[in-house]
N, C-alpha and C positions, 0 to 999 in steps of 0.2 A: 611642131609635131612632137619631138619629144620632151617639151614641159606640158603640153597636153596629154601625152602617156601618166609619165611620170604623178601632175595631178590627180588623175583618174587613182592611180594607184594608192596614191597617199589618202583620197578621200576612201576606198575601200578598208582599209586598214584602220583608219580610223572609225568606221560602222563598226569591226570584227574588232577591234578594242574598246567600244561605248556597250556593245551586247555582253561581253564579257565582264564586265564593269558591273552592269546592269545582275545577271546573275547574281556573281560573288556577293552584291547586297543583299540579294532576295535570302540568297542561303543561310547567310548572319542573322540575317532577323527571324529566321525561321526556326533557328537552332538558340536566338535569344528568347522567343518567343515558349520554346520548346523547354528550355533551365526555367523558366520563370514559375509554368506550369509546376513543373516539378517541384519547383522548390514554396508554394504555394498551396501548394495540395493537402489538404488537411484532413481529407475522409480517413476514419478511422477503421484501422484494418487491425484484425482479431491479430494476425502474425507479427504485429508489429509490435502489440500491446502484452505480448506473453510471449514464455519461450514452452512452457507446460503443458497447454490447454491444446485441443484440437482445433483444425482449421476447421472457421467458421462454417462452412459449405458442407461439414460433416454432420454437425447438428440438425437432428431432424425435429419434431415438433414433439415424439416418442421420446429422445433424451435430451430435453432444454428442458434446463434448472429452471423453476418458476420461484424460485424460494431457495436460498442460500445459508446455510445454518453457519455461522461465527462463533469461534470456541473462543473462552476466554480462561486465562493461568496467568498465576503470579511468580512464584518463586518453586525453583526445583533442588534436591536435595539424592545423593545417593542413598538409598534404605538405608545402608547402615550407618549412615551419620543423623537420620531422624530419631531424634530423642525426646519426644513425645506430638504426637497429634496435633494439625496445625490445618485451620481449613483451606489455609492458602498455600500450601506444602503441599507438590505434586512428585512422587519419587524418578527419579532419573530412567528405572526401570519400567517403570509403568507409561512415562511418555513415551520412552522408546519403543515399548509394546502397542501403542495408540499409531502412532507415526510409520511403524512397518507394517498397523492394518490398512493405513488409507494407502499407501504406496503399494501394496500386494494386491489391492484390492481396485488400483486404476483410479484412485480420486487425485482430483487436479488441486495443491493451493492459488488461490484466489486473490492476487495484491489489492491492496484499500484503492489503488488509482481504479483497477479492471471491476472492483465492486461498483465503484464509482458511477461507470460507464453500463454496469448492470444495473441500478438502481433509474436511473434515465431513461434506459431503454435502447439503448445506444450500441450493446454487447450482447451477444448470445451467450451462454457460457452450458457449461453439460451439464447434466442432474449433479453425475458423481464432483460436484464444488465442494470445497469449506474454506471459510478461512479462518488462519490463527490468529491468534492474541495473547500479549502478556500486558499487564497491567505493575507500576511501579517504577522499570528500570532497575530489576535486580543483577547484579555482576551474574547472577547463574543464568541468567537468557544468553549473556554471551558465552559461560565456560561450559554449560552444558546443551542447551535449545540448540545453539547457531551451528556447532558440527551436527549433528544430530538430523536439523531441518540440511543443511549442508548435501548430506550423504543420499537423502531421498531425492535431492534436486527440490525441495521445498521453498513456499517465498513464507513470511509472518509478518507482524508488526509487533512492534513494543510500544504503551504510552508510559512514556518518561517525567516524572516530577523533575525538574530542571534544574532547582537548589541543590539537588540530593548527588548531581552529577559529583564525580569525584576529577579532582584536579589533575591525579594522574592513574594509570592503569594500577592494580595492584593486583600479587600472585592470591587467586581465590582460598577463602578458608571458611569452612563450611558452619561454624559452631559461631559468625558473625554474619552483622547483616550486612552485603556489601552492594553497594549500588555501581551501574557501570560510568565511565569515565570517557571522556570525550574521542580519546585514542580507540574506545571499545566499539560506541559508537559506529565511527567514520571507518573503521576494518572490518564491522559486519553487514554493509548497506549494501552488499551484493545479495544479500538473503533479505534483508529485514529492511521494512518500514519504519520512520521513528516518525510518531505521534506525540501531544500534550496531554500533560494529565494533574498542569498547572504547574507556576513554579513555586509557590510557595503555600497554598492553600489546599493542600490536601487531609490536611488534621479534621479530626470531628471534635465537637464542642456539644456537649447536651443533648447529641443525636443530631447534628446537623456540620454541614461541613463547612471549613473556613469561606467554602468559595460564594453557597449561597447566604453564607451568613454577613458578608462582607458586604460596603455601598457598591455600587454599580462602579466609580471612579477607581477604588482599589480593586474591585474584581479583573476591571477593563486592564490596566497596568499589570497586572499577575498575566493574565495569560496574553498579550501580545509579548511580555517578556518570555513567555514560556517558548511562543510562536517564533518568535525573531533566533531565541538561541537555537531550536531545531529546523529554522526552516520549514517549516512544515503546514497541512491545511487539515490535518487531524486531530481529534481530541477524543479523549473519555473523559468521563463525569466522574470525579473520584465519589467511589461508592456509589456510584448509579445516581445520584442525586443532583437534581437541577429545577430553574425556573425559566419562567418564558422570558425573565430578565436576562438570563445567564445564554439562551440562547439567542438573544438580538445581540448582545455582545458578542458571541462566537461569528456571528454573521455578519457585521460590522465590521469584524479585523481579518476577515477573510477566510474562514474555516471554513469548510464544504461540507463535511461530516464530521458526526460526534456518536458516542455509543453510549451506550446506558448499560447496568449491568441487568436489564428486562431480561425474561427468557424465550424467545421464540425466533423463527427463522425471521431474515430481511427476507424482504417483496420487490420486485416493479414495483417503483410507484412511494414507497413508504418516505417518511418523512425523514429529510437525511443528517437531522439534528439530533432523532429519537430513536437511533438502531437498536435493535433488541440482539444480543449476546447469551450463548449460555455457559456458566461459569464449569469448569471441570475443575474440582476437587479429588482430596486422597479418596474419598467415598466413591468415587465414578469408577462402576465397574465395568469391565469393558461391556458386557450387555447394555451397560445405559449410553456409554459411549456410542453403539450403535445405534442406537433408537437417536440418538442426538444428530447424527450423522445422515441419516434416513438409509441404512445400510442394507445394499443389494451386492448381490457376489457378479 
């Protein structure tokens, strides 16, 4: 009688420890099930991809950007150190006078990745877009642009000639021409994109530039070197100029986009070898600024 209890007992206990058992698996896999999701998940969400821009579900059909206008500048200079006329000398004042109209005025900058994602289709973004550009890698995108874009909460990109990088940082001096240096670089990547823009073939020959003048085998070796030193899946055409050689090559070593120095907004849809840019020089008065910009208050 009582190993008959006692059995009884022990065979209960064991049900109410195999149920329990039972559970605590179910819960594991459900909660492993549940990390995997998560960590799996790749829908691309507007807040994830910007800190700038408005959440996507604010965009109505009345203000989505259908066309994205990209300013492009090279080298900045404070007025009074320009000593004569330079179409590629933009005054330190006048950027900063350009940069407190889009930030007064509610425009978003636009990173090369979230253009990206706009050119696809992939992104919504608002009317009031632009994004920036410097072309070269002059030491003034980092001593003047980078606080500058910095203080607006601004993003840009710079495309860098990759030879031209300098070995180590140096204190700026305005009456030379100073390129930025790998340490410039890698402290301004909170703000700024870095782009190709070749490593050694940016010269012009006869009107034509090293890159398309060069065989496809030396083109190809320039710029996967340009690509490997920055990392990077951007490029501009020095001086706007390319061939459909130049762009199977960019497409081959894995570039996504490339710009041209064309003048007119990007699209949905455009081709994203042959982005059109519009160049801002000393002559860009802010009224053309605005018209570039598609400027609404």
């Amino acid at each position: 009688m009582f190993m008959k209890r006692n059995l009884k007992l022990f065979s209960l206990l064991f049900l109410i420890i195999l149920v329990i058992i039972l559970k605590v698996g179910k819960t594991s896999k459900d909660f492993s099930v549940m990390n995997a999701e998560k960590k799996y998940n790749t829908h691309t969400d507007l807040n994830n991809t910007t800190d700038n821009l408005p959440a996507e579900n604010t965009i109505t059909a009345d203000n989505e950007a259908k066309e994205i206008p990209v300013l492009m500048y090279h080298h900045l200079l404070k007025s009074s150190d320009i000593k004569q006329k330079n179409d590629a000398i933009v005054s330190v004042e006048e950027f900063e006078e350009q940069m407190k109209l889009l930030h007064d005025n509610n425009y978003k900058t636009v990173s090369l990745k979230e253009l990206q994602l706009f050119l696809k289709g992939d992104l919504r973004l608002p009317k009031k877009s632009v994004v920036i550009t410097f072309d070269d890698g002059y030491l003034s995108n980092y001593t003047y642009a980078y606080p500058i874009l910095k203080k607006y909460g601004f993003k840009a990109a710079v495309f860098v000639i990759t030879s031209r990088i300098e070995k180590e940082s140096h204190k700026f001096t305005p009456d030379k021409l100073q390129y930025l240096s790998m340490e410039d670089i890698e402290s301004s990547k909170d703000v700024i994109t870095y782009g190709g823009h070749t490593n050694n073939l940016h010269d012009v020959v006869n009107g034509k530039t090293l890159l398309i003048r060069s065989s496809a085998d030396v083109a190809e070796k320039d710029l996967k070197t340009c690509k490997d030193i920055l990392n990077t899946d951007y490029f501009a055409y020095p001086y706007g100029q390319y061939t459909e050689e130049t762009i199977n090559i960019l497409n081959k070593l894995g570039y996504t986009m490339a710009f041209t120095t064309q003048q007119g907004d990007v699209k949905k849809g455009d081709n994203p070898y042959t982005l059109k840019r519009y160049f801002v020089g000393p002559d860009t008065t802010i009224e053309r600024f605005k018209t570039i910009i598609n400027f609404k208050k």
